[in-house]
VOGU-3710 file (C-alpha; in Angstrom, 3 decimals, decimal comma):
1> xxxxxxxxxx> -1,169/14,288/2,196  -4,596/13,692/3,234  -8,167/13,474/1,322  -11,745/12,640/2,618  -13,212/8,890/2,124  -17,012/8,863/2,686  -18,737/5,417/3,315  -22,180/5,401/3,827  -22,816/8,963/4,260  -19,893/9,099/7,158
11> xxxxxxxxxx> -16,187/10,448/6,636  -13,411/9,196/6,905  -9,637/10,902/6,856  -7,021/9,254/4,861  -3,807/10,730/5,889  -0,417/9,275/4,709  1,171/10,472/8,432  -1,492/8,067/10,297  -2,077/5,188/7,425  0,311/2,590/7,210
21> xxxxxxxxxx> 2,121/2,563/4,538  2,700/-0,876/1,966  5,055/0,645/-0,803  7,505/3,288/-1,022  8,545/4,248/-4,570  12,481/5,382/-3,960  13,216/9,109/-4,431  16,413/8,074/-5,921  17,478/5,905/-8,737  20,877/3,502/-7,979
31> xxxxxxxxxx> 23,303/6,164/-9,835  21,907/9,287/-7,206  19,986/10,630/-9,786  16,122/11,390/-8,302  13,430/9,670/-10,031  10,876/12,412/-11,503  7,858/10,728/-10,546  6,527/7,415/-8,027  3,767/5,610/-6,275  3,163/4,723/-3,285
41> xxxxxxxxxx> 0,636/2,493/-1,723  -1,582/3,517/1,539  -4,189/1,390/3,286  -6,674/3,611/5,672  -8,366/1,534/8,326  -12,363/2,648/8,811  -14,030/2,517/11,706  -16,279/-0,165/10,753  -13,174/-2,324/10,119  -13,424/-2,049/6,335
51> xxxxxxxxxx> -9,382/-1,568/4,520  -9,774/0,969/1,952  -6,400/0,701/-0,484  -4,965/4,121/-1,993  -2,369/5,071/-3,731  -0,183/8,377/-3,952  0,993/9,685/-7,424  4,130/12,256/-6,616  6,545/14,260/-8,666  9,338/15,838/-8,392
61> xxxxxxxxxx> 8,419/18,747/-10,010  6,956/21,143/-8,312  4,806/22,198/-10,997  2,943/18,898/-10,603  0,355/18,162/-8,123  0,088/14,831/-6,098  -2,912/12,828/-6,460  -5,016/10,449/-4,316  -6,374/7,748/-6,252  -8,864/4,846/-4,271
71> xxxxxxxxxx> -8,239/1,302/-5,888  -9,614/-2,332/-5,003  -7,989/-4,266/-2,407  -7,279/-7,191/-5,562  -5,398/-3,617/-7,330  -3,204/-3,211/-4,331  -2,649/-7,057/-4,457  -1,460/-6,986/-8,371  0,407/-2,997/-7,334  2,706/-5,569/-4,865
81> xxxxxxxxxx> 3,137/-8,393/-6,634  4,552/-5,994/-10,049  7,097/-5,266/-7,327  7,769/-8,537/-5,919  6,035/-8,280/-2,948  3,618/-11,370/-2,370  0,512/-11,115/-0,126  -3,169/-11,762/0,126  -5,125/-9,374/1,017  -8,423/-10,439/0,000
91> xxxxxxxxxx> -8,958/-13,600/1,848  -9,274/-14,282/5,248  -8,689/-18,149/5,342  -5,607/-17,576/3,107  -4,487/-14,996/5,558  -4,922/-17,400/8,469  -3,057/-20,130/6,620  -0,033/-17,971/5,737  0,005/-16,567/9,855  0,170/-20,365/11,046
101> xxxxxxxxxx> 3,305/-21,166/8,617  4,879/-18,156/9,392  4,565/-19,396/13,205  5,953/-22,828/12,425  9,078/-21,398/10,072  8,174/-21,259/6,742  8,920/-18,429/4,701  12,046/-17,488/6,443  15,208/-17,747/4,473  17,630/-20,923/4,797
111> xx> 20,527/-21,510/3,536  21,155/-25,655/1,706
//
């Protein structure tokens, strides 16, 4: 899917085949049944460096039309963590701090 981000008065392309994707919603539920509708969770790098956070609203039918919807870097935060996914993306010394324990071990699983 793609759509057309402008920041100050220059274009940008958000395109789900190029951004990287956070979050994808699963097509199917546990029994095999497909779930009717999802989101999933896109962040588009601009050239000036800036992360701009979108998410896709799908359905399975094909009456309905996806949507593109722009949210707030702290939205995408709260989007993860209401799916157990922990992460900061809103502050750089935070994001430093959680790189240097990752080098030294923490956050991996072990077993007591």
């Amino acid at each position: 899917m793609k759509a057309v981000y402008i920041e100050n008065n220059h274009e940008e392309k958000l395109h789900t085949e190029d951004d990287l994707c956070l979050f994808r919603a699963p097509r199917r539920m546990p029994e095999g049944h497909k779930c009717p509708t999802g989101k999933d969770l896109f962040v588009h790098k601009t050239r000036t460096g800036k992360e701009v956070f979108y998410l896709i609203n799908w359905f399975m039918k094909p009456s309905k039309r996806e949507e593109i919807v722009q949210i707030t870097p702290r939205m995408a935060e709260r989007f993860l963590e209401e799916r157990g996914i922990f992460c900061n993306t809103t502050s750089p010394e935070d994001q430093k701090a959680s790189q240097t324990m990752l080098q030294y071990g923490w956050g991996m699983l072990e077993e007591f």
